[in-house]
N, CA, C, O and CB atoms as a CASP TS submission, in Angstrom:
PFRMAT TS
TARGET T0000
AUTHOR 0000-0000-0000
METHOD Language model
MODEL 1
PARENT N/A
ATOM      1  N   UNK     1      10.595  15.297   4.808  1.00  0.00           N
ATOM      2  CA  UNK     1      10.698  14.099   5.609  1.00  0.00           C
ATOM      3  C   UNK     1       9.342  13.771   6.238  1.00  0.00           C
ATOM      4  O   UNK     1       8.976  12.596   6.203  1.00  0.00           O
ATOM      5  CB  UNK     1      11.774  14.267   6.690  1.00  0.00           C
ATOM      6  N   UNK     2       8.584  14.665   6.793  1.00  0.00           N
ATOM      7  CA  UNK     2       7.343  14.719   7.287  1.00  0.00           C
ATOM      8  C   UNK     2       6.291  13.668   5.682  1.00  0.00           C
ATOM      9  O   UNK     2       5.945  12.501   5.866  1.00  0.00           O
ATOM     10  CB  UNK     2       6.954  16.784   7.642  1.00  0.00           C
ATOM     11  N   UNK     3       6.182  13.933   5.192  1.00  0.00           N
ATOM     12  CA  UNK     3       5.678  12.990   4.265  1.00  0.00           C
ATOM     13  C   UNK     3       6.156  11.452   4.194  1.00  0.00           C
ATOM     14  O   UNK     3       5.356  10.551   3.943  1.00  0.00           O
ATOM     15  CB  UNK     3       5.926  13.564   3.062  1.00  0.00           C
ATOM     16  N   UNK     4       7.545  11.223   4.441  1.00  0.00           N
ATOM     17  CA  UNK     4       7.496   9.927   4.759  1.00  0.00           C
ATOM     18  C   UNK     4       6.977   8.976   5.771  1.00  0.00           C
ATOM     19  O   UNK     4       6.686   7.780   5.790  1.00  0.00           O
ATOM     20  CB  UNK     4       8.336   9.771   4.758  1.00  0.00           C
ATOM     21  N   UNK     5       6.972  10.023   6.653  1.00  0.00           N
ATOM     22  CA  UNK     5       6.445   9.734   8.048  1.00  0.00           C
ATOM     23  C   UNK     5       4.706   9.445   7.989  1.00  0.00           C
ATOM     24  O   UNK     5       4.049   8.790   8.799  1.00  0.00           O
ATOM     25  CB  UNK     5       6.840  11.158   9.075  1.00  0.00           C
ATOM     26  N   UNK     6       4.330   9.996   7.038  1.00  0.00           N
ATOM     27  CA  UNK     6       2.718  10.111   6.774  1.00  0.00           C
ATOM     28  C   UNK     6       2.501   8.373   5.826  1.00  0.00           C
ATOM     29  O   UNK     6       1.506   7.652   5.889  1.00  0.00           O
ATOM     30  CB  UNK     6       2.251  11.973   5.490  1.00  0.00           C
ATOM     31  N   UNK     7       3.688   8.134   5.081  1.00  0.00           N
ATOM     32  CA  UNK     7       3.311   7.210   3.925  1.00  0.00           C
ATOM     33  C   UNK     7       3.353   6.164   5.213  1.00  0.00           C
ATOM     34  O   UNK     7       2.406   5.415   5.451  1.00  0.00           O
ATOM     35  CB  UNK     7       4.472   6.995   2.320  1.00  0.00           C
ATOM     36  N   UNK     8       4.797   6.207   6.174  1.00  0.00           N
ATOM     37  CA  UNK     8       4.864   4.964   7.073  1.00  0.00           C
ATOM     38  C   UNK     8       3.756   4.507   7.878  1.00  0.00           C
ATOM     39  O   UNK     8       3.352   3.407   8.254  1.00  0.00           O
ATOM     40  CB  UNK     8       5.846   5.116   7.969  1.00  0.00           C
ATOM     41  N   UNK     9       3.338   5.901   8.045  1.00  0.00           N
ATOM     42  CA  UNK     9       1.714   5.194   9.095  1.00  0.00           C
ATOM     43  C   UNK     9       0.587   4.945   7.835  1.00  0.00           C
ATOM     44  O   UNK     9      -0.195   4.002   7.961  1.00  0.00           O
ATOM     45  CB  UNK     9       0.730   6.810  10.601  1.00  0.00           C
ATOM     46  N   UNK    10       0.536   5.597   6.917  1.00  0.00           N
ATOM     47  CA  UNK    10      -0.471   5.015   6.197  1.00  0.00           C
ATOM     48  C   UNK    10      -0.153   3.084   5.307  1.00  0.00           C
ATOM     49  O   UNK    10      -0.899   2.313   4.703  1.00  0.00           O
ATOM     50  CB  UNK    10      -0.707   6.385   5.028  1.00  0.00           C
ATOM     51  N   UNK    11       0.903   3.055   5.593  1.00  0.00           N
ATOM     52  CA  UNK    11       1.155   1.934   5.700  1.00  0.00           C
ATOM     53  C   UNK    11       1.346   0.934   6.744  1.00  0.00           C
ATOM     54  O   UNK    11       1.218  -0.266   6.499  1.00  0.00           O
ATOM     55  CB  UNK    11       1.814   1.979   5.219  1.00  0.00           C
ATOM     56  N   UNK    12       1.660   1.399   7.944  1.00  0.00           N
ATOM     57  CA  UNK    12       1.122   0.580   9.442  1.00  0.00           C
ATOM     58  C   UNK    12      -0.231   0.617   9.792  1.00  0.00           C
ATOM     59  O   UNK    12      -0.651   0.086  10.820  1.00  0.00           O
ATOM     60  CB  UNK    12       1.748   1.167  10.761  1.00  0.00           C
ATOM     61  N   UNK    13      -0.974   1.248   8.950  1.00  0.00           N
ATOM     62  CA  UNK    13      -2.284   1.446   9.525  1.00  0.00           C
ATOM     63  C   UNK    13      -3.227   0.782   8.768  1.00  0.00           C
ATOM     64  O   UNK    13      -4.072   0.026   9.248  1.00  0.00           O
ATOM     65  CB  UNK    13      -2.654   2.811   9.646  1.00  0.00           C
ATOM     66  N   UNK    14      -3.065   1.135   7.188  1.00  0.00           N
ATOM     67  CA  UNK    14      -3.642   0.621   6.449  1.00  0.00           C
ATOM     68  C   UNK    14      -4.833   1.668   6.066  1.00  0.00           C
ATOM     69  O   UNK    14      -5.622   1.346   5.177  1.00  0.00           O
ATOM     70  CB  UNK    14      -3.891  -0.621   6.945  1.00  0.00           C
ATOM     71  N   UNK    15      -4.960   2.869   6.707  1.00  0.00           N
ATOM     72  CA  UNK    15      -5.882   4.017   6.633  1.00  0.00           C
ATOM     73  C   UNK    15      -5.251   5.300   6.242  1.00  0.00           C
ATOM     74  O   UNK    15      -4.049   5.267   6.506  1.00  0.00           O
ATOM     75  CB  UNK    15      -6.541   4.212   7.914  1.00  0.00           C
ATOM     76  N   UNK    16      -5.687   6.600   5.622  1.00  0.00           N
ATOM     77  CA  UNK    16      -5.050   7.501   5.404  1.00  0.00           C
ATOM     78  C   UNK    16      -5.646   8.582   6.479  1.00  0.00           C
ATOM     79  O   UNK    16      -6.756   8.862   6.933  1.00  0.00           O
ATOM     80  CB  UNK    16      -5.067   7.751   3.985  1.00  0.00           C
ATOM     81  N   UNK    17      -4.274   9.043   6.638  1.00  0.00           N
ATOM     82  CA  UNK    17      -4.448  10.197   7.897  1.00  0.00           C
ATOM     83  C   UNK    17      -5.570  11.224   7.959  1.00  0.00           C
ATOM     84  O   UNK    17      -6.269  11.576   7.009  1.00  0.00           O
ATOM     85  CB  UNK    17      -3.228  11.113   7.929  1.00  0.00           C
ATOM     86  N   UNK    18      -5.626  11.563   8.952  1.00  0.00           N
ATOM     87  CA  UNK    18      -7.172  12.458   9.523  1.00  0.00           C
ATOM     88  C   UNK    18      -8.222  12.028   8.682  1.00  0.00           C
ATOM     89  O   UNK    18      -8.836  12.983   8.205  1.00  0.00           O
ATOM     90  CB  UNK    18      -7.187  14.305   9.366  1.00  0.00           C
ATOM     91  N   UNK    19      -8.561  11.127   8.402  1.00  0.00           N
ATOM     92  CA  UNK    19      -9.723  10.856   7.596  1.00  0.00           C
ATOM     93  C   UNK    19     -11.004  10.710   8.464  1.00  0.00           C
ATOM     94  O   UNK    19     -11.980  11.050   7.795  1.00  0.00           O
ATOM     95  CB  UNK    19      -9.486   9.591   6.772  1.00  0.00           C
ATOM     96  N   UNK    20     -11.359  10.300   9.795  1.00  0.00           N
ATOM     97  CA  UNK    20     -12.308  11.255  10.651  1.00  0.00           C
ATOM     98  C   UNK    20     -11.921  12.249  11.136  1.00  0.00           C
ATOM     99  O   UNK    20     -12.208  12.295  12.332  1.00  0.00           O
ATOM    100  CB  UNK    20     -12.830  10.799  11.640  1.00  0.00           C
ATOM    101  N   UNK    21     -11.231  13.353  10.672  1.00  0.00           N
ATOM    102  CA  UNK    21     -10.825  14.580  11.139  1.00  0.00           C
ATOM    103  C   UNK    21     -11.881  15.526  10.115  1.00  0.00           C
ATOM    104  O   UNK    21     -11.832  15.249   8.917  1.00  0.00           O
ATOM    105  CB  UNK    21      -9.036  14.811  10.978  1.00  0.00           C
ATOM    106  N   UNK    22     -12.481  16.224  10.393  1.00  0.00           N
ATOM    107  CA  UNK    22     -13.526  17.094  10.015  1.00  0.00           C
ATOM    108  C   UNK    22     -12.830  18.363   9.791  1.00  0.00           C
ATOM    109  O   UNK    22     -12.295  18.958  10.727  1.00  0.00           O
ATOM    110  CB  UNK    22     -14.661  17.192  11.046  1.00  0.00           C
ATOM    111  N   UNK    23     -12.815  18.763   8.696  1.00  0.00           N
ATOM    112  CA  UNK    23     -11.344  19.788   8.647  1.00  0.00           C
ATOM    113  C   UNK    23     -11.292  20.959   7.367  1.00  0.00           C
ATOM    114  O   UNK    23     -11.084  20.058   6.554  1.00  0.00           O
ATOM    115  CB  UNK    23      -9.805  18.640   8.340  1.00  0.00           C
ATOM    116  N   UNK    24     -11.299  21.701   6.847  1.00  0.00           N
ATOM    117  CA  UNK    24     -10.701  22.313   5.848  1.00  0.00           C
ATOM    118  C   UNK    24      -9.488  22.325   5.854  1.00  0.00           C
ATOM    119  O   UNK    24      -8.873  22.443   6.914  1.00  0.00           O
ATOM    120  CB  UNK    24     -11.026  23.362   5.705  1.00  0.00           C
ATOM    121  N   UNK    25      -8.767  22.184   4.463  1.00  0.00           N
ATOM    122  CA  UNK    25      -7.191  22.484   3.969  1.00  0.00           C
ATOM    123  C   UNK    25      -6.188  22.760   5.197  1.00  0.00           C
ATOM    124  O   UNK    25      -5.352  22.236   5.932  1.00  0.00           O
ATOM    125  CB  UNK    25      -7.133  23.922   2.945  1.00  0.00           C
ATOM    126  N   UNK    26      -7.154  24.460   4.771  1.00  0.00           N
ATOM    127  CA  UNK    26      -6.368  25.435   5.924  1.00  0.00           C
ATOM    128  C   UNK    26      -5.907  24.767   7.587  1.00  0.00           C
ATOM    129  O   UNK    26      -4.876  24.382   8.137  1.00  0.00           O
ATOM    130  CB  UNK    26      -7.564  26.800   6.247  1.00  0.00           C
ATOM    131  N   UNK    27      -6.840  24.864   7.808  1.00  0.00           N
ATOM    132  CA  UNK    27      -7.512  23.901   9.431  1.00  0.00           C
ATOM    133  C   UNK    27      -6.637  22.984   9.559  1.00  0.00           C
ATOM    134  O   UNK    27      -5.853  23.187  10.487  1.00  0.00           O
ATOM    135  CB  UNK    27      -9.163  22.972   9.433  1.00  0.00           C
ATOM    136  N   UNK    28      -6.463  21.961   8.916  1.00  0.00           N
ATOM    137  CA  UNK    28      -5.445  20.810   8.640  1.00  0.00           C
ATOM    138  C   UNK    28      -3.963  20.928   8.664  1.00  0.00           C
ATOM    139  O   UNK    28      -3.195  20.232   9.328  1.00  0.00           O
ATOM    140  CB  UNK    28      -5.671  20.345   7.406  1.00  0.00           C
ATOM    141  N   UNK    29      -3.663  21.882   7.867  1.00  0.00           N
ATOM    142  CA  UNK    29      -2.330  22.554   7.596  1.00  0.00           C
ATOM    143  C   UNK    29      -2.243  23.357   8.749  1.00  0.00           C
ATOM    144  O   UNK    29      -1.595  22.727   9.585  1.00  0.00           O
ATOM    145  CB  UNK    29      -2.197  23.411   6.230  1.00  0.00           C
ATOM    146  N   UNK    30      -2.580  24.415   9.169  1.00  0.00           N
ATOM    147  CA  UNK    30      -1.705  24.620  10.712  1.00  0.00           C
ATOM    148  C   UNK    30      -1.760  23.883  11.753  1.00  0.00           C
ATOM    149  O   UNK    30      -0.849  23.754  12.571  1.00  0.00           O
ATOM    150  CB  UNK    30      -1.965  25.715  11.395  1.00  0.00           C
ATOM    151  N   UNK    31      -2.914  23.314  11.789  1.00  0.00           N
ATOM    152  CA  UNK    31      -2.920  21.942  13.362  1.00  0.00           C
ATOM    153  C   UNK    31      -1.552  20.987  13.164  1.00  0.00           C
ATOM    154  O   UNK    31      -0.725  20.689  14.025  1.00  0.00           O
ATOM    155  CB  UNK    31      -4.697  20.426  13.266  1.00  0.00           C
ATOM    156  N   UNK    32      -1.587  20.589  11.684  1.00  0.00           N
ATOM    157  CA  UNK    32       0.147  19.561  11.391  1.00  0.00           C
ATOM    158  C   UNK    32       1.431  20.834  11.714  1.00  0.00           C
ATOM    159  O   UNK    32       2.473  20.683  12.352  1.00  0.00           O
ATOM    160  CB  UNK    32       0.414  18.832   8.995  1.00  0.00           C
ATOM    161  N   UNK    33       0.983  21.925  11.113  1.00  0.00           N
ATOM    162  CA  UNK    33       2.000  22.798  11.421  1.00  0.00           C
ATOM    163  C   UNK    33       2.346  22.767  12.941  1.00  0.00           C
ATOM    164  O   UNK    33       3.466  22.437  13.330  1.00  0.00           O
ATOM    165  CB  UNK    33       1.613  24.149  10.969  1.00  0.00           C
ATOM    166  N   UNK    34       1.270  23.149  13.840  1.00  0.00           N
ATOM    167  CA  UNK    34       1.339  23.346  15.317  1.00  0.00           C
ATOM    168  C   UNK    34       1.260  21.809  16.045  1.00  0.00           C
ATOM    169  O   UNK    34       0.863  21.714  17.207  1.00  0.00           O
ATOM    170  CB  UNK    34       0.016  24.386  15.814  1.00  0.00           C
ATOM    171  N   UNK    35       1.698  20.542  15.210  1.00  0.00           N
ATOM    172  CA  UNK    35       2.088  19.512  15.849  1.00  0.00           C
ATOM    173  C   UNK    35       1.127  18.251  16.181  1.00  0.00           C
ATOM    174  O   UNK    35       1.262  17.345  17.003  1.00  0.00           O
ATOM    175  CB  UNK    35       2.559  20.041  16.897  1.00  0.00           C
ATOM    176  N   UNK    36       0.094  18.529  15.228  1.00  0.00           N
ATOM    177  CA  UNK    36      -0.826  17.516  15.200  1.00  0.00           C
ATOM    178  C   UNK    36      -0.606  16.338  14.261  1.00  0.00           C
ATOM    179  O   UNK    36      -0.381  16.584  13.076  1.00  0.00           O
ATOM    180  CB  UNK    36      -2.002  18.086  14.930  1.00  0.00           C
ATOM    181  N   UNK    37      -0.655  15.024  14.708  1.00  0.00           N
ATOM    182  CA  UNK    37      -0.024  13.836  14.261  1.00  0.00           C
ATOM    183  C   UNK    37      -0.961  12.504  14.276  1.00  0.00           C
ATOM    184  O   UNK    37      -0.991  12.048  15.419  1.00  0.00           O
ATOM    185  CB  UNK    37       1.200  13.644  15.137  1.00  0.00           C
ATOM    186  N   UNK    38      -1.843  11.634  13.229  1.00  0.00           N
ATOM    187  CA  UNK    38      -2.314  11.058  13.559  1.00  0.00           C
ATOM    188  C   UNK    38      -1.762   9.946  14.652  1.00  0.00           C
ATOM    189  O   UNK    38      -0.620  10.125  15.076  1.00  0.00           O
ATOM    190  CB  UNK    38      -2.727  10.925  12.664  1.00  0.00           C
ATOM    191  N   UNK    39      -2.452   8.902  15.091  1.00  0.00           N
ATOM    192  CA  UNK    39      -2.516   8.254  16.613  1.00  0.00           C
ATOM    193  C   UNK    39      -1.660   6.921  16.248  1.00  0.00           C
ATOM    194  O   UNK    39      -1.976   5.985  15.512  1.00  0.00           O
ATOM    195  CB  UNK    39      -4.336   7.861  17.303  1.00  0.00           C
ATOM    196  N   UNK    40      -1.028   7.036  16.648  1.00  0.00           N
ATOM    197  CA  UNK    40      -0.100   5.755  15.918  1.00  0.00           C
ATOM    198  C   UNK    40      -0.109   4.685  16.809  1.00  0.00           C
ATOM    199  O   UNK    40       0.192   4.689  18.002  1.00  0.00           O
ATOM    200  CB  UNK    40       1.551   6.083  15.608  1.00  0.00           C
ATOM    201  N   UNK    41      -0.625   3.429  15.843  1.00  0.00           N
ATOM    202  CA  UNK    41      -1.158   2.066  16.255  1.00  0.00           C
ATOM    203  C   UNK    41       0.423   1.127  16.969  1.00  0.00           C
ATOM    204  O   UNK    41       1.600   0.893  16.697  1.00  0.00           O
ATOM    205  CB  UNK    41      -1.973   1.198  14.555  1.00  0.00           C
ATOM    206  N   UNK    42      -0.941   0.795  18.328  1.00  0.00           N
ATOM    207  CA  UNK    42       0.020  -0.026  19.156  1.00  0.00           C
ATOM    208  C   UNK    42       0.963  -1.437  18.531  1.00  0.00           C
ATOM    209  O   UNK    42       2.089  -1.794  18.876  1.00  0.00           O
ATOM    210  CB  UNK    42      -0.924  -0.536  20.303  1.00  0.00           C
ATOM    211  N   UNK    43       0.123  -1.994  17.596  1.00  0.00           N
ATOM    212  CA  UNK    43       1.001  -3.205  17.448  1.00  0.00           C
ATOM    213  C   UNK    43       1.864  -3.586  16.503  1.00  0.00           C
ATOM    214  O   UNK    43       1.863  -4.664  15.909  1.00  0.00           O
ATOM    215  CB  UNK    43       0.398  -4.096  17.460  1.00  0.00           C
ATOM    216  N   UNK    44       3.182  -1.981  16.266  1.00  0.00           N
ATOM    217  CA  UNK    44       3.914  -1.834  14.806  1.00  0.00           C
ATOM    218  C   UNK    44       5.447  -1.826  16.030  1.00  0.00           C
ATOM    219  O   UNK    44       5.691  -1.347  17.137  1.00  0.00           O
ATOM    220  CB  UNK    44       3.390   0.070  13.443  1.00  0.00           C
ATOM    221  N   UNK    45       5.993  -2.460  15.249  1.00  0.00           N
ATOM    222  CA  UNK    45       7.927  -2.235  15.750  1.00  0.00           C
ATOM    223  C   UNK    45       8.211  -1.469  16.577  1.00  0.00           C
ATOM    224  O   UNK    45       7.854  -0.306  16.390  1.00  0.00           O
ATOM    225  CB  UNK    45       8.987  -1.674  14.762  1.00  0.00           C
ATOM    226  N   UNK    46       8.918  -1.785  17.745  1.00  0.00           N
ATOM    227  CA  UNK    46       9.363  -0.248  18.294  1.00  0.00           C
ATOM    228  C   UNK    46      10.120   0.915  17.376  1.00  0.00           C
ATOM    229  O   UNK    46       9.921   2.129  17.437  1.00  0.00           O
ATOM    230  CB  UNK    46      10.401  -0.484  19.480  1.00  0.00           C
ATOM    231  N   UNK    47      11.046   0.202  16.506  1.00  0.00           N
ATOM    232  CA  UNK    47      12.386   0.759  15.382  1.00  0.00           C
ATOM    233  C   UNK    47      11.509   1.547  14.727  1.00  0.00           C
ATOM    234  O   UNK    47      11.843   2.716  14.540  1.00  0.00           O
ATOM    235  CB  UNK    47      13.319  -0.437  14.198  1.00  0.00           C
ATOM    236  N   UNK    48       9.987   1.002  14.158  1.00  0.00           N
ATOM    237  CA  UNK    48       9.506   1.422  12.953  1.00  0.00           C
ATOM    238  C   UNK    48       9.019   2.945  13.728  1.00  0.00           C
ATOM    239  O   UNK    48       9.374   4.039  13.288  1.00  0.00           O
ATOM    240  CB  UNK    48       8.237   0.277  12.157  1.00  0.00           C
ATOM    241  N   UNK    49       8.196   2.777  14.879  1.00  0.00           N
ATOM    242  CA  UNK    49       7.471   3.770  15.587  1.00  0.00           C
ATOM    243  C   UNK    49       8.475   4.904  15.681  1.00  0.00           C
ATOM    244  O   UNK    49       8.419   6.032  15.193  1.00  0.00           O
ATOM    245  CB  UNK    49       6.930   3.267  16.998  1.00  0.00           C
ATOM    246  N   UNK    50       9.520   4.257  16.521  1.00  0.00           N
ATOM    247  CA  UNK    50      10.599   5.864  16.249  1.00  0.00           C
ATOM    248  C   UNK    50      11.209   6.267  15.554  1.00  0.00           C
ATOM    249  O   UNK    50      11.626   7.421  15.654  1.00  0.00           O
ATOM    250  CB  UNK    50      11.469   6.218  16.789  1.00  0.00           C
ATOM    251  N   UNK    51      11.553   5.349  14.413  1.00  0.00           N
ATOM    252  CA  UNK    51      11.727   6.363  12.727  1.00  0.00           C
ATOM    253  C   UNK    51      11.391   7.354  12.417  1.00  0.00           C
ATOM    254  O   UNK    51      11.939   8.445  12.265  1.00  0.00           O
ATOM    255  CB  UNK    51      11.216   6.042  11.638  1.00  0.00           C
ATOM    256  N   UNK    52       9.315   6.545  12.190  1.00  0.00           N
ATOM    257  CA  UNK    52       8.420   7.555  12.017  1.00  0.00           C
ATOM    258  C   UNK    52       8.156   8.738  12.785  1.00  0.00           C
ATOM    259  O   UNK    52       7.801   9.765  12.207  1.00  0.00           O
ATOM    260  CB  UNK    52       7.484   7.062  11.964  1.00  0.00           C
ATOM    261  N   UNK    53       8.285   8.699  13.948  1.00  0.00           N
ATOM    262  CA  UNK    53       8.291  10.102  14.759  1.00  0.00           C
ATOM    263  C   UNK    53       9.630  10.786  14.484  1.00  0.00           C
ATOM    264  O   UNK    53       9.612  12.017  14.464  1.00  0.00           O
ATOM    265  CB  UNK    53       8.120   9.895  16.461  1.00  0.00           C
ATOM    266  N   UNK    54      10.501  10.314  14.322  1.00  0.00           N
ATOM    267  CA  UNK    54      11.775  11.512  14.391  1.00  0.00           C
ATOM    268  C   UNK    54      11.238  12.022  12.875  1.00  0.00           C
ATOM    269  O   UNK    54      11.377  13.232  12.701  1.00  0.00           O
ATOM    270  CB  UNK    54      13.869  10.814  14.496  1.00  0.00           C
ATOM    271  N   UNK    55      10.589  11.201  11.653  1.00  0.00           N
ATOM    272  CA  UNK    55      10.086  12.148  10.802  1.00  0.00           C
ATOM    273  C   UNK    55       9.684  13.030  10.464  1.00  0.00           C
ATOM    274  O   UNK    55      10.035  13.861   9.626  1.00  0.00           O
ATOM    275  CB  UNK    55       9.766  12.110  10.538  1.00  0.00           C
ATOM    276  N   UNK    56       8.456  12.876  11.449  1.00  0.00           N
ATOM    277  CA  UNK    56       6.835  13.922  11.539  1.00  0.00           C
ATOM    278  C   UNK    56       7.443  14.677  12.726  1.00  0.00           C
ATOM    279  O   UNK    56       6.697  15.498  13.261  1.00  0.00           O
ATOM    280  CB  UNK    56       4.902  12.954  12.032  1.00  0.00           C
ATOM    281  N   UNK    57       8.732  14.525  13.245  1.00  0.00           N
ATOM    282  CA  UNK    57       9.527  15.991  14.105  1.00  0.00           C
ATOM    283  C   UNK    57       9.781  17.347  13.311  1.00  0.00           C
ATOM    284  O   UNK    57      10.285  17.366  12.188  1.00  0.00           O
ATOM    285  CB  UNK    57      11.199  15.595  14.612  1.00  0.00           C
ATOM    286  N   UNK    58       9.430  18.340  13.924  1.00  0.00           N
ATOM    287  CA  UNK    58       9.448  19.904  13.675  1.00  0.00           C
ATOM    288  C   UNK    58      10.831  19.796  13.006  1.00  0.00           C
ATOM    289  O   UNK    58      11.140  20.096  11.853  1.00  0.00           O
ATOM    290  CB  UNK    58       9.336  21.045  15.157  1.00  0.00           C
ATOM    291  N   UNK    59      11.602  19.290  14.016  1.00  0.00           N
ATOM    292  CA  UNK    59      13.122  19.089  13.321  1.00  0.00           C
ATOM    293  C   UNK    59      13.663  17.588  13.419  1.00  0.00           C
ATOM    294  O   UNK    59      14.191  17.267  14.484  1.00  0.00           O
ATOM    295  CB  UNK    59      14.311  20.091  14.139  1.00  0.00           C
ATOM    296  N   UNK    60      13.587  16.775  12.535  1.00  0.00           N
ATOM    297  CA  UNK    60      14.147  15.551  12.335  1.00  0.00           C
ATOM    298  C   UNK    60      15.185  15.374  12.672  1.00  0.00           C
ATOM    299  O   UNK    60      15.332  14.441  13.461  1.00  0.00           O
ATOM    300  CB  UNK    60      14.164  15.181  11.357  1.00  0.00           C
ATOM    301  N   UNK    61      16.015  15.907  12.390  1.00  0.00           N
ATOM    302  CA  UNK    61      17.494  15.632  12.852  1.00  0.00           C
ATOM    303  C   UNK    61      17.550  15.911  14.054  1.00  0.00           C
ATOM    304  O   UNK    61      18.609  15.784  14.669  1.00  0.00           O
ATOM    305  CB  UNK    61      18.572  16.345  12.214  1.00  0.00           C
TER
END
């Protein structure tokens, strides 16, 4: 589910995630693990915004 959540902002945004994030793989993968989420733009739906977060939640449901 976390991947949909990634396509929705790369589609509200129009940019792909951490792309000024300075990072290796690894580096990347536990910071998302430990809850790191790109910055999600002010002027998208309220509906759409909390979709996408219950997505990119540890536990979605």
């Amino acid at each position: 589910i976390y991947s949909i959540a990634i396509l929705m902002w790369e589609i509200s945004s129009g940019y792909s995630p951490f792309i000024d994030y300075e990072h290796d793989d690894y580096e990347l993968a536990m910071n998302i693990i430990n809850g790191m989420r790109p910055e999600i733009m002010s002027d998208i739906p309220l509906e759409y915004k909390n979709l996408m977060v219950q997505c990119w939640d540890a536990d979605p449901l």
